[in-house]
N, C-alpha and C positions, 0 to 999 in steps of 0.2 A: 307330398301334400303340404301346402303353403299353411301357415299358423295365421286365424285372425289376430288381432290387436283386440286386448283391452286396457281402456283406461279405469282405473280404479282406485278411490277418494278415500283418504283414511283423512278425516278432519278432523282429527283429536288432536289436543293440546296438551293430554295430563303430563305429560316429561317434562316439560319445559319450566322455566324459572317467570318467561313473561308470556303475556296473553297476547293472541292475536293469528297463531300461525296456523289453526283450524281454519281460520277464511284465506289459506294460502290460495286452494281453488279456485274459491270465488273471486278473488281479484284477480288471481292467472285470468278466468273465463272474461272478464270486463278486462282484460287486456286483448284479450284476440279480436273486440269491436275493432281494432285498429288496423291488426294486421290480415287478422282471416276471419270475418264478424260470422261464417258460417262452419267455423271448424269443430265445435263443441255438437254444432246437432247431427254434422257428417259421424261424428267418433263422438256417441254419446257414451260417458264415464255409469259406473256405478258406484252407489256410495252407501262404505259399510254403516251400521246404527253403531254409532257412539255412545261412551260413558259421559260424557262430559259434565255431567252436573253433579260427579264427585270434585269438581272447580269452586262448589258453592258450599263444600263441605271441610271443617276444618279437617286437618289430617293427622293421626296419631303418629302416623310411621315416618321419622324424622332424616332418617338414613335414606330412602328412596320413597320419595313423597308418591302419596297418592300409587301406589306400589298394586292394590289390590284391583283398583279400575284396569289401571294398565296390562295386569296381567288377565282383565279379561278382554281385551284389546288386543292381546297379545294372540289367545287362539281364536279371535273372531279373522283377525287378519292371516291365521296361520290357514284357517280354514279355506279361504277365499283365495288367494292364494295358492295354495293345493287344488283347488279345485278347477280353475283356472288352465294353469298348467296340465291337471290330466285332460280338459278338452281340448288340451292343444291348440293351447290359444299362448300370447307371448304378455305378461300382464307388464304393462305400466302403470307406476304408482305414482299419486302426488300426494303426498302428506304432511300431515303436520309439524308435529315435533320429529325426533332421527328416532324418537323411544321406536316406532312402532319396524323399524327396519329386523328389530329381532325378529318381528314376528314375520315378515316377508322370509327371511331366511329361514324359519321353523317351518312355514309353507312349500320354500324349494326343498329340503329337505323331508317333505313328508310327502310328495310327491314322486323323490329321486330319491329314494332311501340307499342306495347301493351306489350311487356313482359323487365322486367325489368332487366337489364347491369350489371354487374361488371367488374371492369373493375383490373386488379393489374398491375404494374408498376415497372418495374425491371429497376433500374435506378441510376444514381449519384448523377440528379436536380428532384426537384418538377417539374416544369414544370408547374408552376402555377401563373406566371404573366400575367397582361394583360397590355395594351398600356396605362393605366394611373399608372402605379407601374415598368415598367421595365427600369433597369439599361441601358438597352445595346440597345432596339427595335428590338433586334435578336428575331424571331417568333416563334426559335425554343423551347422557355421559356415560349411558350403562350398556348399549346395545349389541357390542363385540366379543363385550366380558361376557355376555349370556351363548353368543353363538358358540366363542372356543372355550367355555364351561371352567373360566378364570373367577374365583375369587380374589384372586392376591392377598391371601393372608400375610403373604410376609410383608407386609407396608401396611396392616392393619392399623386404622386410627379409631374407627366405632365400634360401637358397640351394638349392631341392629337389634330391634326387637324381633320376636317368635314370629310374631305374622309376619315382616318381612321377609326372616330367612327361607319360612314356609313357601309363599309366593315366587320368593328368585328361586329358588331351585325348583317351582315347578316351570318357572320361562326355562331355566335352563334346560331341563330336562334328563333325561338319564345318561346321554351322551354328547361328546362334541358335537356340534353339527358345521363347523369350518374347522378345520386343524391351523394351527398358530401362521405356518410356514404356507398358506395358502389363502395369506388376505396380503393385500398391497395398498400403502397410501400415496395419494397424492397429496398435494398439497396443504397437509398436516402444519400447524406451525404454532399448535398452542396446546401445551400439555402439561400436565401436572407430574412430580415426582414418581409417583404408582403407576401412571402410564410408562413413563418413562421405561422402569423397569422390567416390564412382560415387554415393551417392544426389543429393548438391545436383551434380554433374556430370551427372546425367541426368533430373534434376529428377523423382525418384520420393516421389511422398507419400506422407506417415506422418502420421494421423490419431492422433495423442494421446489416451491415455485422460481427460485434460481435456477437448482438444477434442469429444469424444464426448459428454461428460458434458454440456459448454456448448452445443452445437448439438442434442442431443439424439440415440439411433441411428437414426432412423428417416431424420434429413436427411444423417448422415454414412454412410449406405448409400447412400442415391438419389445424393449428389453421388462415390462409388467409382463406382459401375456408369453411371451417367453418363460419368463419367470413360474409362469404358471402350466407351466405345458403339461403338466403331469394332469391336471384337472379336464374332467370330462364337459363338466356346465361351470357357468362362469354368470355373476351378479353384478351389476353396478350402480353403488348408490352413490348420487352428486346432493350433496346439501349444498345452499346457493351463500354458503359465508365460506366456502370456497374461493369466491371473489371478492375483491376488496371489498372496503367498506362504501368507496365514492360511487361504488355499483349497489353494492347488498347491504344498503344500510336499515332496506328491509328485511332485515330476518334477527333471530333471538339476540344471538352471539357475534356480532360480527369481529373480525381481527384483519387489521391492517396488512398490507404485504400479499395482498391476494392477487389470484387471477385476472385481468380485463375478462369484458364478455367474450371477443373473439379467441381468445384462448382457453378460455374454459368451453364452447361452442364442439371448436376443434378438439380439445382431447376427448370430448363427451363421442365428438362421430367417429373419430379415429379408433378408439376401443369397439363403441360399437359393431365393427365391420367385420370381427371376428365370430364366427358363425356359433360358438360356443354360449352366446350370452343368450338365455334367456327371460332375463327379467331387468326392466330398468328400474329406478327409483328416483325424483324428485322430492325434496322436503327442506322445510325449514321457511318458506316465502311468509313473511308477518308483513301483512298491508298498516297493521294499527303503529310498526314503528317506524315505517316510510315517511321521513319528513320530504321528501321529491312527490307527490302523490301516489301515484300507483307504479312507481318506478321500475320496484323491487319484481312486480309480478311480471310485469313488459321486460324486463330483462329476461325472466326464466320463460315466457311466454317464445321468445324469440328463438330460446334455445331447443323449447320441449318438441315446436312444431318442425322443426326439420329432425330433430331425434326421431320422429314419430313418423313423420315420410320415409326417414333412410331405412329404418327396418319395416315398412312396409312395402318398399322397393323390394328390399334383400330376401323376404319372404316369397314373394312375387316370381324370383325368378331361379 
């Protein structure tokens, strides 16, 4: 039996350091006037209820701002997500800030409680701090650390408050829900010292946007999913600062050295094609810091609608 598709909108912003990445959607949707002006009513999205007007509230919790929203974000998206998944449906995400990716993976895992994740990670950052190692308290740096249930005390630099710790350890939860040795990066290429150290401590690779380029994507896909052969279901989150900046200079974080769109297009379908993946993820698209107009979304727009036909082909048949 073929899985429907759904698209499904987390427009929240609370992770993030700047505003704007909750109207990711909406500028994606005012970019398909151009390309496919009827794709959004064919493949109409659902979209979960936000915290967002903790945005308008100052925040006590300095170490992981706005910590308490987020972690109810966290099971709204876990919920849907799970739910999702048991109707056998194949959920695509487009969201906001990377914060809410924990909560997609708390979702495949509460759905698939016994068969084991992988999880690959097309991205700029690790995304692998948590509230006692991050620079900024921006949550959107914290969503890995939550899946494989890392503090990293030993690169301790804060001191969190009560409520914070109380909140991260109810994202994280009582158990892993990725084990270290079964998330893979791509084009990772801006991290901080504490990340540093759970990656070459857990030996998680990062596939360099060099290395892509010199082995080609077609050999640096088969040697990820390889790599992950042991895994039964398999997740992939693309944040769009992934690709350069002359491309993504709509989204939060951007870092130089990135993907073009054709190569991030390509390795987004190439992984795709592995029958193991059940869930894709889109995030990070900020229309408000697109000085190109709506550039940022037309890029991811170009990308999301053939990701979104190829696994409804692959379902299909």
């Amino acid at each position: 039996m073929s899985k429907q598709l759904q698209i499904i909108g987390v427009t929240s912003e609370l992770g993030a350091g700047t505003r704007g990445s909750s109207l990711g959607l909406d500028a994606m949707q005012i970019a398909s006037l151009q390309y496919d002006r009827s794709f959004f009513l064919r493949h109409p999205e659902i979209r979960l209820e936000t915290v967002n007007h903790h945005l308008y509230q100052e925040t006590d919790l300095n170490y992981a701002k706005r910590l308490d929203g987020i972690a109810e974000m966290y099971n709204r998206i876990e919920n849907v997500v799970n739910q999702s998944l048991r109707d056998d449906q194949f959920p695509l995400i487009v969201a906001g800030d990377h914060s809410s990716a924990g909560g997609t993976i708390a979702g495949i895992k509460k759905a698939f409680p016994n068969k084991r994740l992988g999880v690959i990670w097309v991205d700029a950052h690790a995304d692998l701090h948590s509230p006692y190692t991050s620079p900024s308290g921006n949550v959107h740096g914290m969503p890995l650390a939550t899946a494989i249930h890392e503090d990293n005390l030993e690169c301790q630099n804060n001191q969190p408050e009560q409520e914070t710790i109380w909140h991260w350890n109810e994202m994280k939860g009582p158990n892993q829900r990725v084990l270290p040795q079964d998330l893979v990066y791509i084009g990772v290429r801006s991290t901080e010292t504490p990340e540093d150290v759970i990656m070459e401590k857990y030996e998680i690779p990062n596939y360099t946007v060099e290395e892509v380029r010199e082995q080609g994507i077609a050999a640096i896909c088969k040697e990820s999913l390889d790599y992950l052969g042991d895994c039964e279901i398999l997740y992939l989150s693309f944040d769009v600062d992934s690709m350069d900046p002359s491309i993504s200079e709509g989204t939060g974080t951007p870092v130089p050295g990135g993907f073009n769109e054709e190569e991030a297009r390509e390795i987004v379908l190439t992984l795709l094609k592995d029958p193991r993946f059940i869930c894709f993820e889109m995030v990070e698209i900020n229309p408000l810091l697109d000085k190109k107009g709506n550039s940022m979304a037309e890029t991811a727009f170009r990308i999301f609608k053939p990701v979104y036909e190829q696994i409804e082909a692959q379902e299909q048949n």
